[in-house]
C-alpha positions in Angstrom: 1.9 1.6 -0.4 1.0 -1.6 -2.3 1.2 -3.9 0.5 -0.8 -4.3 3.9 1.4 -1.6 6.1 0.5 -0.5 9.5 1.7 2.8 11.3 4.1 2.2 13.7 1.7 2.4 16.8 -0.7 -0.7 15.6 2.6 -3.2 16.0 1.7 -5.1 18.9 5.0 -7.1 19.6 6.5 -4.2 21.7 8.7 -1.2 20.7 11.8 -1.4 19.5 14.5 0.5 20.2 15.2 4.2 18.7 17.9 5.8 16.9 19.6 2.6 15.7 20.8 1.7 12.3 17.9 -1.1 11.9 15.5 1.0 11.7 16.4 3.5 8.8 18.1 0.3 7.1 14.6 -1.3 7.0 12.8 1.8 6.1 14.5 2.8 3.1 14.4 -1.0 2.4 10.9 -1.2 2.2 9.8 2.0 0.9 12.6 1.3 -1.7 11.1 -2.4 -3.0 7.6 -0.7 -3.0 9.2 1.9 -4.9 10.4 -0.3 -7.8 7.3 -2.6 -7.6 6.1 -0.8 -11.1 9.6 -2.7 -12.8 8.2 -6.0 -10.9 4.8 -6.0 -12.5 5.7 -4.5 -16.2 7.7 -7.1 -16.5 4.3 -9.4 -17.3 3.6 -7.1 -19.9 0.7 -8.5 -22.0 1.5 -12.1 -21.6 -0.6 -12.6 -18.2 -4.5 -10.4 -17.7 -3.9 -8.0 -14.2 -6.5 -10.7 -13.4 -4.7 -13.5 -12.8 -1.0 -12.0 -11.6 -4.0 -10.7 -8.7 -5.0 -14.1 -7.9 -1.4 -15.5 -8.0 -0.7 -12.4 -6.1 -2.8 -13.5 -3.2 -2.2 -17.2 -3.5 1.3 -17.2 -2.9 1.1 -14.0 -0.2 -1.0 -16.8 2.0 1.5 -19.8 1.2 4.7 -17.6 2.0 3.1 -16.3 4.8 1.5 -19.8 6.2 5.4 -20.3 6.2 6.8 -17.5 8.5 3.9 -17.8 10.7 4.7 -21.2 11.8 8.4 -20.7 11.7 8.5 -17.0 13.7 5.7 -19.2 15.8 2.9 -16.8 15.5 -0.5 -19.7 15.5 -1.2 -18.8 18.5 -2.4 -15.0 17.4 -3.9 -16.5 14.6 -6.1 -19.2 16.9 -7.2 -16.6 19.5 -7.7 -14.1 15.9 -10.6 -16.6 14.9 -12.0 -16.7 17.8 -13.2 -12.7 17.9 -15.9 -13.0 15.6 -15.7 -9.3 14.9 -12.4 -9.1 14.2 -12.5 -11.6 11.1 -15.6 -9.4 10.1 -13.4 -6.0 10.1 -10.5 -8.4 7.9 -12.7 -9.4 5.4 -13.4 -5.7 4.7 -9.7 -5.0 4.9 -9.1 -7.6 2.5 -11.6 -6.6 -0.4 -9.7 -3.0 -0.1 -6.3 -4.4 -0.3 -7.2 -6.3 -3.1 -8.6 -3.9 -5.1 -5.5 -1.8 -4.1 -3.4 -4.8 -5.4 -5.7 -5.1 -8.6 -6.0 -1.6 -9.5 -2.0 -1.4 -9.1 -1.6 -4.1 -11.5 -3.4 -2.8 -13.8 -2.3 0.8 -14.4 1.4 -0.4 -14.2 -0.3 -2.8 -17.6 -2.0 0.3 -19.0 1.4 2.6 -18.5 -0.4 4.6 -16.1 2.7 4.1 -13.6 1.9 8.3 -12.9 -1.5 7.6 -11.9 0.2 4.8 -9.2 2.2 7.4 -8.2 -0.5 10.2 -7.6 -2.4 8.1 -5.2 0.3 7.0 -3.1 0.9 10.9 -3.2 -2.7 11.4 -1.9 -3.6 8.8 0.5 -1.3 10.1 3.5 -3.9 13.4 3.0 -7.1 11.2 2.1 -6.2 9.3 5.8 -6.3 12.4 6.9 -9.6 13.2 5.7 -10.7 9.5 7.0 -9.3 10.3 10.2 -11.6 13.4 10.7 -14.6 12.0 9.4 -14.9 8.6 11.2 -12.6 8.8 14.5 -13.0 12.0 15.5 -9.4 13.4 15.4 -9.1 17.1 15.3 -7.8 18.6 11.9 -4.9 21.6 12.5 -5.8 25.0 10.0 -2.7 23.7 8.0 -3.7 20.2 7.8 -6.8 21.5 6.7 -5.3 23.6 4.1 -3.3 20.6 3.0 -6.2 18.6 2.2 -7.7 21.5 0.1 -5.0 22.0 -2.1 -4.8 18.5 -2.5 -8.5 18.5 -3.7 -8.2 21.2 -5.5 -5.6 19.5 -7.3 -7.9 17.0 -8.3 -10.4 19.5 -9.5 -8.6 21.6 -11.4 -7.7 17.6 -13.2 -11.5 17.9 -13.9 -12.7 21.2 -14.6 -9.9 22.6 -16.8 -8.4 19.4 -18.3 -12.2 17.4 -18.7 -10.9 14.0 -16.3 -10.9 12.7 -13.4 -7.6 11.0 -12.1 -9.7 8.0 -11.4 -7.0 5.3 -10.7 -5.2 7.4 -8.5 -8.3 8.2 -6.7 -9.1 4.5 -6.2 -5.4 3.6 -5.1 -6.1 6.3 -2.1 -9.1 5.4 -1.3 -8.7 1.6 -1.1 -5.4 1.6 1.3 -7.1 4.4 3.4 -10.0 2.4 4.0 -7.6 -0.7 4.8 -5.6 1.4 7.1 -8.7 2.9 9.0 -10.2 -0.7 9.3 -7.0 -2.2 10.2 -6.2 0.7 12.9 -9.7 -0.8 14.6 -7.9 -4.4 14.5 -5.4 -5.1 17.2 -3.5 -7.1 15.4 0.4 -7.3 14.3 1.4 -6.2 10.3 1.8 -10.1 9.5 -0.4 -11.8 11.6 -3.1 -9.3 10.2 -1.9 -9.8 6.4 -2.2 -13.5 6.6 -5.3 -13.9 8.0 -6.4 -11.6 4.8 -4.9 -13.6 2.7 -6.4 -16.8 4.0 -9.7 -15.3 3.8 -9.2 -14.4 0.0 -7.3 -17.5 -0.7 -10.5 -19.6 -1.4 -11.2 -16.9 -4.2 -7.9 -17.0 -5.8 -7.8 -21.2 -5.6 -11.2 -20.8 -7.0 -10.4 -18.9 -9.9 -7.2 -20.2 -10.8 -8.3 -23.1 -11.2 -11.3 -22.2 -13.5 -9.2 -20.4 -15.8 -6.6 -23.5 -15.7 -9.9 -26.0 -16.8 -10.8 -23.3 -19.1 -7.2 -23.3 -20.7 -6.6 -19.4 -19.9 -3.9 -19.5 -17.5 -0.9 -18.8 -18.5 1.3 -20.7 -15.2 2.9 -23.2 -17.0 2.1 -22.2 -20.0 4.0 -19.3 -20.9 7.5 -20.5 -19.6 9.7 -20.8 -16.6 10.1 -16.4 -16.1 7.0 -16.0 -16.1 5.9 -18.6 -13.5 9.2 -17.5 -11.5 7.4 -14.1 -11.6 3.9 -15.1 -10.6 5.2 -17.2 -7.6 7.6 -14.3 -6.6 5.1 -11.4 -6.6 3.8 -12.8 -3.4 7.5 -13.0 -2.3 7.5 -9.8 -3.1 4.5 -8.6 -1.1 5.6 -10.0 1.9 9.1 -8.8 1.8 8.7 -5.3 2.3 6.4 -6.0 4.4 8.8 -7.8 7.0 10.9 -4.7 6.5 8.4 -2.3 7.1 7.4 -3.9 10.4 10.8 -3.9 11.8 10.7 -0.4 10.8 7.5 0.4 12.6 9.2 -0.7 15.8 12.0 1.6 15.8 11.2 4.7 14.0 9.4 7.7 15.5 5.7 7.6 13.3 6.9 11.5 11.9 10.1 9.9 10.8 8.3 6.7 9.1 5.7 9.2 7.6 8.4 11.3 5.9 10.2 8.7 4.3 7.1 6.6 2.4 7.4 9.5 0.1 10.3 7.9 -1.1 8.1 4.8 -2.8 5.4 7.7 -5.2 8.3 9.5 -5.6 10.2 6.1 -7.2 7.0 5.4 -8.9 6.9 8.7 -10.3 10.3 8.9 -11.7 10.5 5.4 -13.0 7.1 6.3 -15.3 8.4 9.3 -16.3 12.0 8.7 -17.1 12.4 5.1 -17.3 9.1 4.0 -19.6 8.4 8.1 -21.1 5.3 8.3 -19.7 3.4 11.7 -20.9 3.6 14.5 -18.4 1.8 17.1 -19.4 0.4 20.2 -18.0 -2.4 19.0 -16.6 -0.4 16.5 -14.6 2.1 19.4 -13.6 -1.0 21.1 -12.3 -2.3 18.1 -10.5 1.0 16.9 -9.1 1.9 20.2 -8.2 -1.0 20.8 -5.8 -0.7 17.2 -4.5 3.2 18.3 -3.7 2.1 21.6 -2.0 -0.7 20.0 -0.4 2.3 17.2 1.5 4.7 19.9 1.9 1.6 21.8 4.5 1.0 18.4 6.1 4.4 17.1 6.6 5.7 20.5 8.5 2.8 20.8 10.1 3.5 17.2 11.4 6.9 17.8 12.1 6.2 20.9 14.2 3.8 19.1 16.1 6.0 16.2 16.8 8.3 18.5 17.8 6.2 20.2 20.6 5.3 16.8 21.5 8.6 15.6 22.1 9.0 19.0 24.0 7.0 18.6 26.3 8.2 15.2 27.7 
C-alpha cells in the first residue's frame, strides 16, 4: 500500500467496535482509492518529472495533515512525540522508506510499469513476513515458510529463465516493509505518525521546490490549472485513504484487514493490464503465478490460525 498504513493492533486511540458496517465500508474504501492510485498518477503523464509530483506529494501530505491534526486536536501527541528523542530517530527512518515507496510508485506508474506496482504490493504481506522472522523474533509456521519460498522462487525463476530481476517490485516491498517494521517499534497512531514524517521531510520538499521554481523547472503554475489541481490533490489523496484505513484498523479483526488489501495489487494489476495494455507475458504469468500461490499458503494458514485463536477464547 502506497501510503503510511498501520496494522490494526499499532492504533492507539482504542478499539472500535466489531462486526459493524463502518468497518468493511472503510476498508473497501481505502484499499479501493489505493487501488486506483495508478489512474491518479498517469494522469501527469510526461508533463511533470516523478521528481517533483514526490516533492508536491509530501508537501501537501504535511499541510493537509497540519490541518486535521489541529482540528481532530491531536498536538498534544505530537508535543509529547518530540520529546522522545528516539522516536523521531525511528521516523526519520520511516520516512526515507515511505518516500522511496512514494517515489519508486510514481515512477513505474510514468514508465507503464503499473504490473511491477502491482507485484510488490503482492509481495510485501510475505517480505513482512520474512522481516518479521529475521528481526523480532516471531516464529514462522511450515506453511508460512512454504509461502515465502514460492514467493522467492517466483522471483528467481524472473531471473534465471527470463535474464531480470523484477527490481521495482522488489523495492516497493522492501521499502513499506521496512516502514511497517520501524513503525510497529513506534507507539504512535496512523496520522499522528504520518505527519510527523511528513514534517520531517517537508524541509526537503520546500527545499527543492523551490530550487527547481528559481531554476524555471517546475511545472506548478506553469503547466495550467489540472495540473496544479493534481499536484495539490495527490497529498489529498494520500491522506484520504489513510483516514479510512485507520477507522478500519479499529474495527476489523487484523485476518479480516489482511485479506482484503489484496483488493488494492489486484486493482493495480487489472488496471495495467486491461485498462493501459500493459504486456503480460510468460515470464510475468510465471512470476505472478508463484506470488499468487505463495498468498494463497499464507492467507489460509492465517485464517486457520485466527481461527484456533478465536477458539480458544
Amino acid at each position: 500500500m502506497p501510503t503510511g498504513a498501520q496494522p490494526a493492533g499499532s492504533e492507539i486511540d482504542g478499539p472500535g467496535p466489531i462486526n459493524t458496517l463502518t468497518g468493511p465500508a472503510a476498508a473497501l474504501g481505502a484499499f479501493g482509492i489505493w487501488a486506483l492510485f495508478p489512474v491518479y498518477f498517469r494522469q501527469f503523464g510526461n508533463i511533470v518529472t516523478p521528481l517533483e509530483i514526490l516533492m508536491h506529494r509530501m508537501l501537501w501530505a504535511a499541510l493537509f495533515l497540519v490541518l486535521i491534526v489541529l482540528v481532530t486536536r491531536r498536538v498534544d501527541r505530537v508535543r509529547a512525540l518530540f520529546k522522545r528523542p528516539r522516536a523521531i530517530l525511528a521516523l526519520v527512518g520511516s520516512a526515507v522508506a515511505v518516500s522511496f515507496n512514494w517515489g519508486t510508485f510514481i515512477y513505474a506508474v510514468g514508465q507503464g510499469q503499473i504490473l511491477q506496482s502491482s507485484l510488490g504490493y503482492y509481495i510485501n504481506p510475505l517480505f513482512n513476513v520474512f522481516l518479521g522472522y529475521c528481526f523480532l523474533g516471531e516464529r514462522l509456521h511450515p506453511m508460512q515458510r512454504l509461502a515465502v519460498g514460492v514467493a522467492a522462487a517466483g522471483v528467481l525463476i524472473s531471473l534465471v529463465g527470463y535474464g531480470r530481476v523484477p527490481w521495482l517490485a522488489l523495492i516497493l516491498a522492501c521499502s513499506f516493509g521496512l516502514y511497517g517494521l520501524i513503525r510497529k517499534q513506534v507507539e504512535i497512531d496512523s496520522i499522528t505518525g504520518l505527519m510527523v514524517e511528513t514534517l520531517l521531510l517537508l524541509p526537503l520538499a520546500v527545499g527543492w521546490l523551490l530550487t527547481m521554481h528559481l531554476r524555471g523547472q517546475s511545472m506548478f503554475g506553469q503547466a495550467g490549472l489540472r495540473i496544479d489541481l493534481l499536484l495539490i490533490g495527490a497529498g489529498l489523496a494520500t491522506i484520504v485513504p489513510l483516514i479510512l484505513f485507520a477507522v478500519a484498523a479499529r474495527r476489523l479483526r487484523l485476518a479480516t484487514l489482511g485479506i482484503l488489501q489484496y483488493i488494492t495489487p489486484t486493482g493495480h494489476f487489472l488496471v495495467g493490464v486491461l485498462l493501459y495494455g500493459e504486456p503480460f507475458a510468460a515470464a510475468d504469468a510465471v512470476t505472478f503465478g508463484c506470488i499468487w500461490v505463495g498468498l494463497a499458503l499464507y492467507t489460509a494458514d492465517m485464517w486457520v490460525h485466527h481461527r484456533k485463536h478465536l477458539a480458544l477464547k
